[in-house]
N, C-alpha and C positions, 0 to 999 in steps of 0.2 A: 507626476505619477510616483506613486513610491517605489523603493526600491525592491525587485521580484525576490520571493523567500528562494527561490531557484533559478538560477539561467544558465545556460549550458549554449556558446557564442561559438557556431563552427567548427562544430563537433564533429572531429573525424577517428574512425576504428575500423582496425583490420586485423585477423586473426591468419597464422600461418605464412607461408614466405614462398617465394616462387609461382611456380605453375600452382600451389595448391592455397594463394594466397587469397582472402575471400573480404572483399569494403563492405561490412558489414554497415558502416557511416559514412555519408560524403562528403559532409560540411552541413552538418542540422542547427539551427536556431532557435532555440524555445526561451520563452520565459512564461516564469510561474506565477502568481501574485496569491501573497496569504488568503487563505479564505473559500480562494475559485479550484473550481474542479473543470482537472482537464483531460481530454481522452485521445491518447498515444495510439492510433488508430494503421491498421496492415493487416496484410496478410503472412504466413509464415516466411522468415527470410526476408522482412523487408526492414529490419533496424528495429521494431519498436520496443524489444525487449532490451536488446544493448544499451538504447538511450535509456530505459529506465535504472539500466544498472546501472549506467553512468550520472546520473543525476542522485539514486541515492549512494555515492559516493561506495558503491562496491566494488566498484572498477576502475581504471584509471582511463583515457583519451588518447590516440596519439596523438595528437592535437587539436587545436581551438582551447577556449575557458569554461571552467565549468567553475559557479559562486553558488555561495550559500550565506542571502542576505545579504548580497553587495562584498561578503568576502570570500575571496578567490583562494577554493581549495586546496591548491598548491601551499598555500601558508599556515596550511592546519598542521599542530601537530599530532601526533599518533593519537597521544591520548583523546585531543578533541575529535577526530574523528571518529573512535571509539563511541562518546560519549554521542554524537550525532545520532549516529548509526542506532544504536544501542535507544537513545532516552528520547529525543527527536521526531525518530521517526519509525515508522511504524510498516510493518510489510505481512500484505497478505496476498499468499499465492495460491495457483489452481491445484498444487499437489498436497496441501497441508503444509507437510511435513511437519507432523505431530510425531512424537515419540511412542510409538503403539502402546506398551503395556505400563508408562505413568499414567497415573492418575490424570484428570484433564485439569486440576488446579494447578499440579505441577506444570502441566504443558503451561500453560497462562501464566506460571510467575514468572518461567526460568529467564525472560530477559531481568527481572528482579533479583535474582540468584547473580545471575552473571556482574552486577552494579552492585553484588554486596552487602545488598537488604537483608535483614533479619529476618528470621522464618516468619517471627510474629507478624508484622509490618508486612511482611508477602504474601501470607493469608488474607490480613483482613483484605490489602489490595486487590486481590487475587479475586476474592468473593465479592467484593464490590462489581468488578467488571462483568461479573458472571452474570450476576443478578441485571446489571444492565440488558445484555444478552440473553435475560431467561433461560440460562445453563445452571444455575447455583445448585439444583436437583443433582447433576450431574455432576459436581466438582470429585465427587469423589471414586467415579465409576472410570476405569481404563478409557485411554482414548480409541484404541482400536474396537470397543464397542459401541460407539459412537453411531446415527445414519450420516448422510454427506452432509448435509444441510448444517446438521449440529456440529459436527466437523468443524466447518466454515465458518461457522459462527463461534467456538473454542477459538480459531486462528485472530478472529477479526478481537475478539479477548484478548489475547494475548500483544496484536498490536496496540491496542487501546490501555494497555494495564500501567503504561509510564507516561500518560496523558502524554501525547505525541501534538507535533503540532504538523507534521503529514504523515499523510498515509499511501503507500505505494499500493496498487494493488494492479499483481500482474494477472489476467485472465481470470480471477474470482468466480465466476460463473461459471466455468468452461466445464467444470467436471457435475454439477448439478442440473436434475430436470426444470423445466421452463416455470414449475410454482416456484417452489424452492429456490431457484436463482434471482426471483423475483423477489423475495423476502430478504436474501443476501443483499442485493442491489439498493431497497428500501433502507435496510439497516445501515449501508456505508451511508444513502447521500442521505439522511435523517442526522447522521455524523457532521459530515458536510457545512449543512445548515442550519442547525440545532448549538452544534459545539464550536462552531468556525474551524474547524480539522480543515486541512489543505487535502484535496483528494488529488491525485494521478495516477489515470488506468488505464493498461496496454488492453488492449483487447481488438478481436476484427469483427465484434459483434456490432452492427451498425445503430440495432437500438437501443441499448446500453451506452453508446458512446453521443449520442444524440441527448441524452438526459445531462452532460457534461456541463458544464457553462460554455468551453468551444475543446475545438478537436483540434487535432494535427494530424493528416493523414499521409505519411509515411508506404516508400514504395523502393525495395532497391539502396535503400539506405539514404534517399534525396527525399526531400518534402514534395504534397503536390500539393494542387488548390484546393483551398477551403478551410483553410487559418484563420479563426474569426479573430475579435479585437477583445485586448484579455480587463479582465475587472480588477479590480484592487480589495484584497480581502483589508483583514485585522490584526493577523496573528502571526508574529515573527517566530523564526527559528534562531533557537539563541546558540551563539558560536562559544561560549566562556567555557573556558576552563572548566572539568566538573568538578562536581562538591564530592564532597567523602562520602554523603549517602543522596538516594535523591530523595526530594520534598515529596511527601505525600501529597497524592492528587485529592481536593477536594470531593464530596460526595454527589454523582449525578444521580438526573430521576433515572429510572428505567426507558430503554430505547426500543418502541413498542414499535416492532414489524408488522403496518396493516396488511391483506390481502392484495395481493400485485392483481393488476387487472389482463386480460387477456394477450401474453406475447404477440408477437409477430416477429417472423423474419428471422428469428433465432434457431430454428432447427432442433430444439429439444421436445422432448412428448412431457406434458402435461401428465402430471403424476402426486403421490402424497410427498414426505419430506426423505427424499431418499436420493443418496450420491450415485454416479456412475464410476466409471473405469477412476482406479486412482493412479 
């Protein structure tokens, strides 16, 4: 089997000291394989968000191992993790966290900005991804005039804008009505499939994490049953050194969101393209 782009081998985290100290992780197990999407599955308070931060190397472990690609994070240096973080990989969450009054191009280069890229080179980037996303209308209207939907989909831009080879995504749906989250859902794993992107998604929504290739269901910060047996994608995540600028990503077709077919079990009201609570 080849080597997982991610594993993360007894993984334990605790936050705070004493009486008020909380195991957020007991000893977790995961491995990733290029390619497969897999779904980090709890309730609140049960580890699944930790482990994702601990896998895309936001956070540190108190211990077990955590690799990227067969190399053990502990040996990265600053810069390479940087460049992981940053070029690698790619993160969309349920709050935005869009900068309200940029422009929604700006929102989408600034991991571009941050690596260096010339404005020119960040535009066209920038608009490439939009246009994937059928935001390109939009690149130049504020973000905070945005609906949720189009939001989420600026975010999912903005992770895709330095051709990542995964993509995190914690809660993505949670703050969108049941169409809308549907077209979200459509557009990552059309990512997924389409581009070999590595997908892992926290989330407690159970049919969201059913569409996954396998889950891990998380409880209390220990695993429980229903671990399926993991696939082997295509696409590595490269640990080198980074480059002075990074390579422009070649040009995709557009990533056409068909009509998601009738939820279940989700809890949100069927509605046009519009965000809830942010």
């Amino acid at each position: 089997m080849n080597t997982p782009v991610l594993s993360a081998q007894d993984i334990r985290k605790s936050y705070g000291r004493g009486a008020n100290r909380f195991d957020a992780l007991k000893g977790v197990t995961l491995d990733v394989h290029s390619g497969e999407s897999v779904a980090i599955v709890g309730k609140s308070g049960s580890g699944k968000s930790t482990l994702m931060h601990l896998l895309a190397l936001l956070d540190n472990p108190d211990s077990g191992t955590l690799s990227v690609n067969g190399t053990d994070a502990t040996s990265l240096s600053h810069s390479q993790l940087n460049r992981l973080r940053n070029a690698d990989f790619g993160f969309v969450f349920q709050q935005f966290f869009l900068t309200p009054n940029a422009s929604v191009l700006d929102n989408v280069t600034l991991p571009l900005r941050i690596a260096g890229m010339g404005a020119r080179e960040r535009k066209t980037r920038g608009m490439a991804v939009l246009e994937q996303l059928e935001l390109a209308d939009k690149a130049k209207n504020r973000a905070t005039n945005l609906s949720g939907g189009q939001k989420q989909r600026a975010v999912i831009a903005r992770a895709l804008v330095n051709n990542p080879a995964v993509i995190f995504a914690d809660e993505p749906t949670g703050n969108l009505d049941s169409v809308t989250g549907g077209i979200v859902e459509d557009i990552l794993f059309s990512l997924n499939k389409e581009k070999g992107i590595t997908l892992v998604l926290v989330t407690h929504d159970l049919d969201l994490a059913a569409r996954c290739d396998r889950q891990l269901f998380l409880h209390d910060g220990l695993e429980e049953p229903g671990l399926e047996q993991s696939g082997a994608g295509t696409r590595p995540v490269s640990v080198s050194a980074p480059a002075s600028a990074p390579v422009a990503a070649p040009a995709s077709p557009p990533v056409h969101a068909p009509t998601p077919g009738t939820p279940t079990r989700r809890g949100r009201h069927a509605g046009t393209e519009q965000g809830g609570a942010e």
